[in-house]
Every structure is written in C-alpha cells, then in structure tokens.
BASENU-687655 format. One record per residue: residue in three letters; x negated, y, z of N, C-alpha, C in turn. Coordinates in steps of 0.05 Angstrom, whole numbers, padded with zeros to 5 digits, always signed. Example, Ala and Ser with C-alpha at 12.3 -4.5 7.8 and 13.67 -1.06 7.14 Angstrom:
// BASENU-687655
ALA-00264-00114+00156-00246-00090+00156-00264-00066+00156
SER-00257-00045+00142-00273-00021+00143-00258+00001+00157
//
This chain:
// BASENU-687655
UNK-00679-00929+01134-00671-00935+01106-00689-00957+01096
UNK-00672-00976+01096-00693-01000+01077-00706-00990+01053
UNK-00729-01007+01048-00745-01005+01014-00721-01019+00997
UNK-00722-01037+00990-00695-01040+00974-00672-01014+00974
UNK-00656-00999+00987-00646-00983+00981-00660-00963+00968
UNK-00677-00955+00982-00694-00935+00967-00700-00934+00937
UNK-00707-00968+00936-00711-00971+00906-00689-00969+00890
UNK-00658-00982+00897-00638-00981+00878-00632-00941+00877
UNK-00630-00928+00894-00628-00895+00886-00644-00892+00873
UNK-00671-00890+00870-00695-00889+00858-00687-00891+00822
UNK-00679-00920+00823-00676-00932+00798-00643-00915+00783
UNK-00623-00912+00807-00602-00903+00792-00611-00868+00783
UNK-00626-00856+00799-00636-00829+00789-00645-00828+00771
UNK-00668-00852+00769-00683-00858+00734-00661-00857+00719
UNK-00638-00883+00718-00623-00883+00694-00607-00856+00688
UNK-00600-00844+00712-00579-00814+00700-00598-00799+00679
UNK-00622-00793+00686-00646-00778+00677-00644-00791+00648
UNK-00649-00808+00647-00647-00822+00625-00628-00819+00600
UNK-00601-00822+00616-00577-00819+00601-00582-00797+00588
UNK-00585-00771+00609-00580-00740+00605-00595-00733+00577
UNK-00628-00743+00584-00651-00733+00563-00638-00748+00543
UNK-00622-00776+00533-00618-00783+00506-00600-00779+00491
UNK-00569-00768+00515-00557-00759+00499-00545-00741+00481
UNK-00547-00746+00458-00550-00723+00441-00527-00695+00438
UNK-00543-00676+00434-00532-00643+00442-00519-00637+00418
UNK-00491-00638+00408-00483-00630+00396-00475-00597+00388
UNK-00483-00591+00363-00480-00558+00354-00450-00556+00364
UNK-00450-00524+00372-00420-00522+00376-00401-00522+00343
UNK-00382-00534+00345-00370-00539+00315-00371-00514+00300
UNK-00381-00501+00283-00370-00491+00260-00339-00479+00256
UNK-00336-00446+00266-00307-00442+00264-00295-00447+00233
UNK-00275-00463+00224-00255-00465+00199-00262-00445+00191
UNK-00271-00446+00162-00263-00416+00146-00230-00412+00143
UNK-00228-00377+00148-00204-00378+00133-00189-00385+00110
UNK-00164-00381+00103-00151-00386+00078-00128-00364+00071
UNK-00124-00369+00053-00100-00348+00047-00078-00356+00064
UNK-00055-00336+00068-00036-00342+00083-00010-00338+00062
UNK-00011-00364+00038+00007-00370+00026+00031-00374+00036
UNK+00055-00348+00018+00075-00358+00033+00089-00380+00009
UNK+00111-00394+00006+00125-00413-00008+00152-00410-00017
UNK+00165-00381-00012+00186-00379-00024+00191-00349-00026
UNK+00193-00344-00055+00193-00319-00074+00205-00299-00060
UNK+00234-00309-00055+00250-00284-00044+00248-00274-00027
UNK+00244-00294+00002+00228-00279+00017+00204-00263+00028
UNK+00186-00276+00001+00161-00250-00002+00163-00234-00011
UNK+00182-00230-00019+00184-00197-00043+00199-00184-00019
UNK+00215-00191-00002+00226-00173+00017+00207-00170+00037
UNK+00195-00187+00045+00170-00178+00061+00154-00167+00046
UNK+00148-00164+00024+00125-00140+00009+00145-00121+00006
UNK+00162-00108+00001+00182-00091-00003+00185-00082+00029
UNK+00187-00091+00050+00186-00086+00075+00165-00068+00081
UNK+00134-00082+00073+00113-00078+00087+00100-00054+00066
UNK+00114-00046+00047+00105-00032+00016+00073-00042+00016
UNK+00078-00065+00017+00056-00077+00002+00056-00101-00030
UNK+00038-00098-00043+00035-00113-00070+00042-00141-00063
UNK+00053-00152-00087+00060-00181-00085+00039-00194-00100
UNK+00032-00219-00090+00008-00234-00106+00021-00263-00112
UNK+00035-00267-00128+00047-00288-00138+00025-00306-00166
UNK+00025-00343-00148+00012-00347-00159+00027-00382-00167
UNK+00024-00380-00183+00040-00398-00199+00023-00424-00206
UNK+00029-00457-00198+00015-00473-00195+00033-00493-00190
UNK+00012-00519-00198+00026-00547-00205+00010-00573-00200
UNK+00016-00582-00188+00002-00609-00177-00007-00629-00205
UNK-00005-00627-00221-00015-00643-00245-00030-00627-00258
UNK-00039-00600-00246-00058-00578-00269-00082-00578-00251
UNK-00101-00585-00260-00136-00595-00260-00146-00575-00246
UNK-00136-00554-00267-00155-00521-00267-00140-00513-00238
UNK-00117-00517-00242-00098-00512-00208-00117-00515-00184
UNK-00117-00538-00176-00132-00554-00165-00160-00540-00155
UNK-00169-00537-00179-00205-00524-00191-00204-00500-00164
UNK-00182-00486-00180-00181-00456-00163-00174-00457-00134
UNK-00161-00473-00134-00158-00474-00101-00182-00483-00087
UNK-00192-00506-00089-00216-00511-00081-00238-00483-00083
UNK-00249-00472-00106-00278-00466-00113-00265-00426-00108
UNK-00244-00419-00119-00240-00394-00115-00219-00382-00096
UNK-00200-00391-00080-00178-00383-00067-00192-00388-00039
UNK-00216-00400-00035-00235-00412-00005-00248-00393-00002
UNK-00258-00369-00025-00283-00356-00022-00283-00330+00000
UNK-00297-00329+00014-00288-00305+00035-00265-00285+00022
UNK-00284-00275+00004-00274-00242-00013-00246-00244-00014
UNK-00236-00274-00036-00211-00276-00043-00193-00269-00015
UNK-00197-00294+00000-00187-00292+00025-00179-00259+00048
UNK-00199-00249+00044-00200-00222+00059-00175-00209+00047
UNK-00187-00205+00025-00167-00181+00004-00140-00189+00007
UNK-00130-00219-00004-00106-00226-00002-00090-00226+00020
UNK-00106-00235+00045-00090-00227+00070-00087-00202+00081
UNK-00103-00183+00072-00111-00152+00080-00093-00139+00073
UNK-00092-00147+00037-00074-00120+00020-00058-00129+00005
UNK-00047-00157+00012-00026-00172-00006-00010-00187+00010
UNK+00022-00188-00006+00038-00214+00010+00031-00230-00007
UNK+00011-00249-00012+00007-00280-00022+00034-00294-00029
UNK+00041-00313-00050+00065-00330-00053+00055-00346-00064
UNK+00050-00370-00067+00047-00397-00079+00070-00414-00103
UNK+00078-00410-00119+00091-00427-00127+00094-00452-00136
UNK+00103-00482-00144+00104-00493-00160+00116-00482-00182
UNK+00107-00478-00203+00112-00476-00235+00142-00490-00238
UNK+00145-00516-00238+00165-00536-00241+00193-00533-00232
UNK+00189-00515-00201+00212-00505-00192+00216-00477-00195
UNK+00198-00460-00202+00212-00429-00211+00200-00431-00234
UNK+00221-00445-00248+00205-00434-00280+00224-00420-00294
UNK+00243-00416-00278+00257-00393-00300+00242-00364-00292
UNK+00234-00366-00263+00213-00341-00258+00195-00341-00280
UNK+00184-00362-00285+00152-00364-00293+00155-00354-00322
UNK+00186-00363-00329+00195-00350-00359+00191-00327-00363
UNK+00209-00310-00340+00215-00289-00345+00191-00272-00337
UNK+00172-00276-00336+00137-00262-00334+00126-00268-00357
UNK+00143-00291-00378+00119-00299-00404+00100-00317-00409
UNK+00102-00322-00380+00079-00350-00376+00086-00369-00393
UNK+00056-00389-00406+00061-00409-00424+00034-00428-00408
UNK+00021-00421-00393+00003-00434-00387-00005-00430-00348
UNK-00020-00456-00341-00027-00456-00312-00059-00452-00311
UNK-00072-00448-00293-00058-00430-00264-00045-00408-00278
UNK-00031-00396-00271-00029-00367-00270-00022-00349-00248
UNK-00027-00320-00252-00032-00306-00222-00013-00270-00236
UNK-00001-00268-00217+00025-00244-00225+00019-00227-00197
UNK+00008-00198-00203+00012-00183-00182+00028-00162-00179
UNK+00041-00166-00170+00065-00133-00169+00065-00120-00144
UNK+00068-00096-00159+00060-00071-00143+00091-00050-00127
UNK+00092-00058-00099+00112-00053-00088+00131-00038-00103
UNK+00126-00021-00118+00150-00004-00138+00165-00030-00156
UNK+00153-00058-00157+00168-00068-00175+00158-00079-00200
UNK+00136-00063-00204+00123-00068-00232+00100-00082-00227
UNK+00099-00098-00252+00070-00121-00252+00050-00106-00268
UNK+00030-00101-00241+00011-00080-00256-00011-00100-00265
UNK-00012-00129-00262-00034-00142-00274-00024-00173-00273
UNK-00031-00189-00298-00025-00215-00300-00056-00230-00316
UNK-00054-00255-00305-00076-00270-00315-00058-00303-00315
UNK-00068-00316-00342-00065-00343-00347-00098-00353-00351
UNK-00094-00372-00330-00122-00398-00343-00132-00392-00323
UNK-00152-00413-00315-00183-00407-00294-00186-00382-00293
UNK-00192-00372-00271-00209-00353-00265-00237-00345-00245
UNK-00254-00340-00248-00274-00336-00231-00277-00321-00213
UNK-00290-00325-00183-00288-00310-00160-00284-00283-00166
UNK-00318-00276-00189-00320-00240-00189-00299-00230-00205
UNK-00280-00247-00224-00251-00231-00235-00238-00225-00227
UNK-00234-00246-00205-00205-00239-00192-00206-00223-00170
UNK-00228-00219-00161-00230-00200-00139-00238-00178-00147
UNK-00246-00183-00178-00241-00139-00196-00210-00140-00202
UNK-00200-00161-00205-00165-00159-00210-00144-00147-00192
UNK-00158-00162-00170-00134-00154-00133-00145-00141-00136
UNK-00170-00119-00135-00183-00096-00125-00165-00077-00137
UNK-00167-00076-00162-00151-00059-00180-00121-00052-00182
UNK-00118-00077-00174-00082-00073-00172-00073-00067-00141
UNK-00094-00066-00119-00086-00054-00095-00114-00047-00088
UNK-00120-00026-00092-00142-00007-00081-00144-00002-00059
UNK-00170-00002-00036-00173+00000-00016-00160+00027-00006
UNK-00143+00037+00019-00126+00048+00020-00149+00088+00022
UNK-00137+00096+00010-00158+00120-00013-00145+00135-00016
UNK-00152+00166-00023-00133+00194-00027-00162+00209-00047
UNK-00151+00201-00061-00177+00226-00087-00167+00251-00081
UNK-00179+00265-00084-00178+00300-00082-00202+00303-00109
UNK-00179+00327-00118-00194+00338-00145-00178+00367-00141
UNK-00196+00387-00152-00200+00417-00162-00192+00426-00195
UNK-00169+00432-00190-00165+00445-00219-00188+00457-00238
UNK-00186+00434-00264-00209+00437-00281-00213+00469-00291
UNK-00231+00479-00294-00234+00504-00311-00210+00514-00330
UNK-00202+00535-00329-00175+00545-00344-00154+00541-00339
UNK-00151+00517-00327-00123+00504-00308-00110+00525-00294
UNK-00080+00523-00286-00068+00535-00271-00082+00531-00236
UNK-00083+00549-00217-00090+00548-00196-00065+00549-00178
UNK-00047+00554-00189-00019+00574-00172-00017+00547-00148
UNK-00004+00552-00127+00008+00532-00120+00018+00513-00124
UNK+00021+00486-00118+00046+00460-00134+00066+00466-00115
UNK+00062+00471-00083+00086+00475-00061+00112+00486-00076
UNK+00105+00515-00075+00136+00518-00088+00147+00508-00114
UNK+00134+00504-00126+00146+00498-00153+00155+00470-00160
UNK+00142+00459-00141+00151+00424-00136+00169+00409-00126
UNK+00164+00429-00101+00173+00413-00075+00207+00423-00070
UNK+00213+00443-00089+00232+00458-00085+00262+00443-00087
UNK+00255+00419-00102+00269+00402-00114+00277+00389-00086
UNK+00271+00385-00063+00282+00376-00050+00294+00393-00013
UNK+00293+00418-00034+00302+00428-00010+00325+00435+00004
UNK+00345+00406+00010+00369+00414+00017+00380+00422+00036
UNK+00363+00414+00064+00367+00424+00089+00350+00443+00098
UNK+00345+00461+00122+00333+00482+00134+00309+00463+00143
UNK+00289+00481+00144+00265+00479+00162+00265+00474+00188
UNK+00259+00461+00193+00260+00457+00223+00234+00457+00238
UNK+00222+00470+00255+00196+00455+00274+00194+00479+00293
UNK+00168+00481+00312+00175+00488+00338+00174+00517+00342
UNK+00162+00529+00320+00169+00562+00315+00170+00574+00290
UNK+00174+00602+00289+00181+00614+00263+00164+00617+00254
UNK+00134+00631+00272+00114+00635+00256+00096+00608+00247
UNK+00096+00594+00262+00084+00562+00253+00098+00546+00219
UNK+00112+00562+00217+00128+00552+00191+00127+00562+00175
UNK+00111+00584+00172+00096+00603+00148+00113+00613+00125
UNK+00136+00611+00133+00148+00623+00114+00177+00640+00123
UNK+00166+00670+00117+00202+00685+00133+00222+00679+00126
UNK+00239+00684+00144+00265+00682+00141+00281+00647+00141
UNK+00261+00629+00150+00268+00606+00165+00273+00606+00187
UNK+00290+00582+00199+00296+00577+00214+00274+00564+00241
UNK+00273+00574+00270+00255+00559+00281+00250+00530+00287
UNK+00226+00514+00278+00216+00486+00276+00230+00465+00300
UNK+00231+00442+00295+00249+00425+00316+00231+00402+00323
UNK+00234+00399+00339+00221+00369+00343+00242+00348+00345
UNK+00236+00325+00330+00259+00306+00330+00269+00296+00355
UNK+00250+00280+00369+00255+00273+00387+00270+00281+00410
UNK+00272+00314+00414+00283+00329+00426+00308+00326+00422
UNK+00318+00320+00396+00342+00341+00390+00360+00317+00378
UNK+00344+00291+00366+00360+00277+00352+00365+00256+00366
UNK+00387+00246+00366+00398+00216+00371+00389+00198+00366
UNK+00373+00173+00384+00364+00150+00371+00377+00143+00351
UNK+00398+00138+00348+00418+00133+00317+00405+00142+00290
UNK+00403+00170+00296+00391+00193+00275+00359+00170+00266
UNK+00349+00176+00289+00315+00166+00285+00315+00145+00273
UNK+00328+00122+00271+00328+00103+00244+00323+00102+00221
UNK+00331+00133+00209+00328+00132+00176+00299+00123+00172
UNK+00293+00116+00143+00265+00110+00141+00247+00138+00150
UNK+00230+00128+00163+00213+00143+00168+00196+00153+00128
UNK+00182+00181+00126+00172+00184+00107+00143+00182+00101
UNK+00140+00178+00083+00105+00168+00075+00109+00142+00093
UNK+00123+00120+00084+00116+00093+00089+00110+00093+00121
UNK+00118+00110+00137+00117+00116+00169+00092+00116+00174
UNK+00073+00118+00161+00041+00127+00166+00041+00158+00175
UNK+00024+00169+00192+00016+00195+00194+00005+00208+00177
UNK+00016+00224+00171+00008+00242+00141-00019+00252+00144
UNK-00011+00267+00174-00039+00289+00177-00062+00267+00188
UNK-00058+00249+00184-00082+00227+00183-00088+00227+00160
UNK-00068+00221+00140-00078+00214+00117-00084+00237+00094
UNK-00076+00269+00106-00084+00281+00088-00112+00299+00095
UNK-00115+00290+00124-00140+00305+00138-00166+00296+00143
UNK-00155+00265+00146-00178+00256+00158-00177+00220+00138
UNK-00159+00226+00107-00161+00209+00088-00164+00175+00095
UNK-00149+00167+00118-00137+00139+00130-00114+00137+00139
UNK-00106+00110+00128-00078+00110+00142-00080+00091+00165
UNK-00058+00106+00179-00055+00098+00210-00025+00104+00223
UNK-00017+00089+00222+00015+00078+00234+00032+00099+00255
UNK+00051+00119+00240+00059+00132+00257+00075+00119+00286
UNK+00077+00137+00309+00093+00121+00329+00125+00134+00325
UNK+00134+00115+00330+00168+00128+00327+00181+00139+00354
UNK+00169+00149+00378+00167+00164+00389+00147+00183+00386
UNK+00137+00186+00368+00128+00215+00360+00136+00224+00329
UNK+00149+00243+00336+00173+00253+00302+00176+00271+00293
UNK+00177+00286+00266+00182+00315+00273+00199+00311+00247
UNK+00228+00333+00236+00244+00323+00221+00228+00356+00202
UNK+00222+00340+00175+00223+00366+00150+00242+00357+00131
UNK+00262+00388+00125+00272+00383+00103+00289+00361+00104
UNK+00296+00352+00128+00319+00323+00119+00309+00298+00129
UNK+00275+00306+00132+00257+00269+00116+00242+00263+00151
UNK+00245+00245+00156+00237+00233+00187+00204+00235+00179
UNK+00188+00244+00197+00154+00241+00187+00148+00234+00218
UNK+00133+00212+00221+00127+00203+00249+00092+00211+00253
UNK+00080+00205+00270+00057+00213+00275+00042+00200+00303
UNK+00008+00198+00292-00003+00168+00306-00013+00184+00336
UNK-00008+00223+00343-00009+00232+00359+00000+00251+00369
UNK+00006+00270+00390+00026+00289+00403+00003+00310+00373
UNK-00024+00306+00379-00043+00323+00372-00038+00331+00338
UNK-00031+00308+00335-00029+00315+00295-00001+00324+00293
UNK+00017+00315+00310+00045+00323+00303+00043+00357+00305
UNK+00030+00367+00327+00018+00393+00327+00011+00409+00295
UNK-00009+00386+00299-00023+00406+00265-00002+00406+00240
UNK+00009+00389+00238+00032+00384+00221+00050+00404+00225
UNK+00058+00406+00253+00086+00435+00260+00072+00461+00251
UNK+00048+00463+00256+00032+00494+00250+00033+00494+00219
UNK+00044+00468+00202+00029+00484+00166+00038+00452+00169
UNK+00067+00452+00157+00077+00424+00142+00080+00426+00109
UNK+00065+00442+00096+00065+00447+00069+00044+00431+00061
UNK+00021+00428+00079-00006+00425+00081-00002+00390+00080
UNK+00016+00378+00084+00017+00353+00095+00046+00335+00080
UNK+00054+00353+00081+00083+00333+00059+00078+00327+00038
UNK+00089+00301+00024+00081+00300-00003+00096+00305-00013
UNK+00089+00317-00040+00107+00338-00070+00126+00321-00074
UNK+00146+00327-00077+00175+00317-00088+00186+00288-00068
UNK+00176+00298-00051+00201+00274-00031+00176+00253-00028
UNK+00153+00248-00040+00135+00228-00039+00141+00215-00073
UNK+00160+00220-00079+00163+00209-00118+00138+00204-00131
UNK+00141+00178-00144+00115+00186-00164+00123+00210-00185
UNK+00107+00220-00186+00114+00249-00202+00106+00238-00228
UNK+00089+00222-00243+00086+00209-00269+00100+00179-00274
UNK+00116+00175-00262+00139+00155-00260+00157+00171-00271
UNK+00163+00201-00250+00189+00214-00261+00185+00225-00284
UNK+00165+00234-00293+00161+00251-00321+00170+00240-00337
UNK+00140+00211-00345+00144+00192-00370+00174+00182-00372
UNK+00176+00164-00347+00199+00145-00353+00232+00146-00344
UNK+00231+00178-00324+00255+00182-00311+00265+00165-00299
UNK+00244+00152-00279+00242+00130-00257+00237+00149-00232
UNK+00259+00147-00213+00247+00160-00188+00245+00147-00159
UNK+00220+00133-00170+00205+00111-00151+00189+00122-00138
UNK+00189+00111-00110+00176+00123-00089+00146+00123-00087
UNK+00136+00134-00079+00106+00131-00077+00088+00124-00055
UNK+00067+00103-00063+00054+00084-00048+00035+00103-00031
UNK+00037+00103+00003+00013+00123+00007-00020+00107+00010
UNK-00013+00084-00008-00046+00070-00007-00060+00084-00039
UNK-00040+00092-00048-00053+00105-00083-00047+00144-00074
UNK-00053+00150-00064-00052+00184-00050-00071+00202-00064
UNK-00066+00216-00071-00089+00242-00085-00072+00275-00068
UNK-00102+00282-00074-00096+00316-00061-00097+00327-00082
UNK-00082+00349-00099-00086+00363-00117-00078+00392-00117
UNK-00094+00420-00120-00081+00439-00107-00070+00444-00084
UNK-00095+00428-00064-00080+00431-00038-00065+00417-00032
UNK-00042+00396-00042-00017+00382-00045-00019+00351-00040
UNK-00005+00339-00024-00007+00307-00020+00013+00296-00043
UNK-00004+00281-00061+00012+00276-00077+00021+00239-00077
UNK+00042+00215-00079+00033+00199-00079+00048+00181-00102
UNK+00037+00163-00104+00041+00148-00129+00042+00128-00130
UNK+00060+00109-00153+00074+00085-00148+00056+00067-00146
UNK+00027+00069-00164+00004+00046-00164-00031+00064-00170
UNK-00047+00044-00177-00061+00065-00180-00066+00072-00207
UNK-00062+00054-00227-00054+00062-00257-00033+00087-00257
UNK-00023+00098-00243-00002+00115-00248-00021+00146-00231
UNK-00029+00135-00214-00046+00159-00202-00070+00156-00225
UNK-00083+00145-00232-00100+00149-00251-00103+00167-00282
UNK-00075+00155-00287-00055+00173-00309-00050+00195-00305
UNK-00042+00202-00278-00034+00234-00266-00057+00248-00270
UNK-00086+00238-00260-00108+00255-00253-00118+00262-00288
UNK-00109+00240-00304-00123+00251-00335-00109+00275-00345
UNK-00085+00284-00336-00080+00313-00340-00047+00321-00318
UNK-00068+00319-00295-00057+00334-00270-00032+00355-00269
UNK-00060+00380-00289-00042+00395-00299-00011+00407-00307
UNK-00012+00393-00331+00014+00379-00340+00035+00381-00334
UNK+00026+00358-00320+00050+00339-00302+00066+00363-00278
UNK+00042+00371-00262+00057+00389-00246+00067+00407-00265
UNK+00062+00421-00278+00076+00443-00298+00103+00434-00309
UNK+00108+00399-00316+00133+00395-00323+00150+00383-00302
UNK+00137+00381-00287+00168+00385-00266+00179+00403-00259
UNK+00215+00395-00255+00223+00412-00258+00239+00418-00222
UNK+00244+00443-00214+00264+00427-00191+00297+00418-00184
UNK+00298+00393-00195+00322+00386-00203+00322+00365-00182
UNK+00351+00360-00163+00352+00348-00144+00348+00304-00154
UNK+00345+00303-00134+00349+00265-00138+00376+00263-00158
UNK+00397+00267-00142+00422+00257-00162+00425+00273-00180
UNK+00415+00290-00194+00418+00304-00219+00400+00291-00237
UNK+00372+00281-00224+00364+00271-00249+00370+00240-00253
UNK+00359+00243-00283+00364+00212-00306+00342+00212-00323
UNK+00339+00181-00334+00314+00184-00362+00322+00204-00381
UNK+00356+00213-00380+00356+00229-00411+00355+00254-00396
UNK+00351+00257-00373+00338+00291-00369+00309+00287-00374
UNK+00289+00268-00368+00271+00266-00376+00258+00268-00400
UNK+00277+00263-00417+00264+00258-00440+00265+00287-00453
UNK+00284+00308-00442+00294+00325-00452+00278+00352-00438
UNK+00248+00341-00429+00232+00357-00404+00201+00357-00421
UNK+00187+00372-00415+00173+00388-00435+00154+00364-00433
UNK+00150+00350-00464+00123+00324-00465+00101+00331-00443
UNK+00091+00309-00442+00062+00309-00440+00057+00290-00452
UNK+00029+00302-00465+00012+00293-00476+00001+00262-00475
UNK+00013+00249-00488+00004+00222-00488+00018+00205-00472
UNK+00042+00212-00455+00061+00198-00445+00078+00171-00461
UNK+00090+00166-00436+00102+00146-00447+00134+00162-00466
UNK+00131+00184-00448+00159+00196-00462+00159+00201-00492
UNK+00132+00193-00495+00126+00209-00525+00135+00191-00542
UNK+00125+00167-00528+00130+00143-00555+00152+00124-00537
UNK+00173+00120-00543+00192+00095-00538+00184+00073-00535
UNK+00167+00068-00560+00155+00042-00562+00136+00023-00538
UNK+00122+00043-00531+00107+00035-00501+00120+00017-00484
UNK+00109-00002-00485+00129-00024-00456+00124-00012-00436
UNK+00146-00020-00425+00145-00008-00386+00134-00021-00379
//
C-alpha cells in the first residue's frame, strides 16, 4: 500500500469524524399538544351525544369576534379544557352566522358563547363573553361530573322501609326471570333465565338497560364499565348486559340489589315536571340500598336535598298511564318545581 493512499484514507476518516462531531443533534420533536375534537355540524352531534348518552358542548363562534379567536388560542389549547371535552363531551363548533336561528332559540345576543346540554335534552349551563381556563373547566365539570354514584343513609327520623317495592313496582309487567327460584328472593316467582340461552339474537337488540354499562360494576364496585352483549340477563322485560360471566352471577343471586328504581327514570324529573326521562348512569346515587339514576347532576342533587320525599311520592303507575297532570295531581314536594308553575324548565 502506497503512502499516498494511506494518506488520502487517513484524511477521508478525518473528514467523516469531523462531519459526525459537528453535526448538530437535534431534540426529538416535541409531540403536538392535543385539541378538542370539534365536530361542525349540530345535527349530527346531538345524535352522536344522544347515541353515546353523552352531554353536548355546543360552542358558538365567528371569525370576526376577537374574544372568539382569544379563546381558541389561550383557553380551548389548555390541557384541562382539552381532556374533559374529549373525555365527557360531544364538542360542536359553530359559526354563529350560519345557525343563528339556533343561536336564537338559546337567547344568545353575544359571542363567544358556550351551550352545554345534558343528554336528557336540557341545557344545564350557558355562558356568553370570554371566559377563563379555571371557569370553564368548573362549568364542563359541573354539567358532566366525573362518572360517580353518591350513596347516602336515611337522615335521622326518615323512613328506612325499602324503596324496592314501593318503586320499582311501577314497572312490573313481565315475570322474573333468572337462573333459580331461590336466587330471586322472592316466592312464588318464576325460575331466573339467562338471556342468551333462551333469546333470539333479534330479541337481544332492544336497548340494552343502564346505558349498557354493567350495573353490578356500577353499583358495587362504583365505575362504569361497558357491558358485553354476549353476556345478558333479561329483568322484568329490560335487557341488562354485563362486563363478566362473574357479575352477571352476582346480579342473578339479588337483582333488586342492582336495578335501578323505576325503569332507570329520573325519579325528580317525574315528580316535579311529569317528564319521564331516562336516567344518566354517569349522575347515579345509592339510596336505601337502591340504584337510583338521574337525568343530570342538578337533578340528582335536588333528589339528595330531600330524598325522602321524593321516594314517598311516587307512585306505582305504569309509563303509559302517566302525564304532567297526574303529576301535578301527586302529593307536593317541598320546594319543587310542581309547586310553582312559574319556574322555567
């Protein structure tokens, strides 16, 4: 090997060396923060929140509004916002300009504004103007609560009796069904069924009940968790799926323990307003033992200020028998809306 060759390898090893040590090490990029997953057209978010019985987060906005603008940049970027809205909301974006007979019919006179409704239908919270990170994330908090089941103990003097029979009775049109007589705790029923056994995929379609979440998840172990629709057991009429062979078990041994009072109804929907709207199992309370669930959490909140009551005035009168004017004609409670007309819905 000649010196000249030697020297040009020599020299080309210098320059790689060279290259290597100067060129500069770039940080790995920075993953995108997330964003909301705004959807852009009304009607199809309300059927997908109505689908998913989740809250609608309708937010109303206009390319010539400052403060618009403001919020998107400085508050709709911020983790929190972000989390919550994709977590526990169908997000909707509007321009103002093209749904403004929407924007009318909410009352709006000013931008930004932000409309949350609560799968039953009702706008449990509205804001016009700027808003700041820590409001709006006590606002979404409030109008969809991290998914929760309060349990409370009949206050001192309160009735203790059971709510089961006296509630639930209202919907008892069909036989008992599950996998034995004694597992069904009550004589002179019929022995327990398992769906899957007995019913026709056809059959298995109806809505599943409690929002197709596993009850005895959610009344035992206070989380919800996605029943499988190959695991089923039929009460009373109502499809109840379940997230294991194991809970569908606990459920067949003591389904009193696990159904909710009156079909899942908000039971202070039906009182005050003779609305018999279904109930959200992300707003759930235990009371006397009982899964109770409710259209929002203002309405479960209302229930728990006199619990009491409420179960005492229901009555057991089937779905199609009742109306607001049986309601109205059903023993007050105290401080309802039944009391005063005037109360907006």
């Amino acid at each position: 090997m000649s010196c000249t060759s030697t020297a040009l390898r020599g020299s080309a090893l210098a320059a790689l060396l060279a290259s290597i040590l100067t060129t500069p090490i770039h940080a790995p990029r920075a993953q995108e923060p997330a964003s909301i997953a705004w959807r852009t057209d009304f009607e199809a978010a309300r059927a997908e929140a109505t689908a998913a019985r989740s809250p609608l987060w309708v937010q109303f906005t206009g390319s010539w509004c400052g403060y618009c603008v403001k919020m998107e940049r400085d508050v709709f970027s911020h983790p929190d916002i972000v989390k919550i809205g994709n977590e526990r909301f169908i997000p909707v974006k509007l321009q103002a300009d093209v749904y403004a007979e929407l924007a009318a019919a909410h009352g709006l006179e000013g931008l930004p504004a932000t409309v949350l409704i609560a799968p039953s239908g009702r706008v449990v919270a509205k804001n016009e103007g700027y808003i700041e990170v820590e409001e709006l994330a006590k606002m979404l908090a409030q109008a969809a609560p991290e998914p929760a089941i309060r349990v409370a103990e009949a206050r001192p003097g309160e009735s203790t009796k059971p709510v089961g029979d006296a509630v639930a009775a209202s919907s008892r049109t069909t036989t008992l069904k599950v996998a034995d007589r004694a597992a069904a705790g009550r004589p002179g029923k019929k022995p327990p069924l398992d769906v899957d056994a007995e019913r026709t995929q056809a059959e298995l379609q109806t809505r599943p009940a409690v929002g197709g979440f596993c009850p005895v998840a959610l009344v035992r172990d206070r989380t919800l968790i996605a029943g499988s629709d190959t695991i089923q057991a039929e009460f009373e009429g109502m499809i109840y799926r379940f997230s294991t062979a194991e809970r569908r078990a606990v459920f067949l041994a003591n389904p009193l323990r696990y159904v909710p009072v009156d079909r899942g109804r908000c039971s202070v929907r039906w009182i005050d307003d003779g609305e018999a709207i279904e109930g959200d199992p992300r707003c759930g309370a235990i009371y006397r033992d009982r899964l109770f669930l409710f259209a929002d959490a203002q309405s479960r909140d209302c229930f728990f200020s006199k619990a009491a009551r409420y179960c005492d005035a229901m009555s057991p009168r089937s779905p199609a028998e009742y109306s607001p004017k049986i309601a109205r004609n059903r023993p007050a409670i105290a401080g309802s809306n039944a009391q005063n007309p005037a109360v907006a819905r």
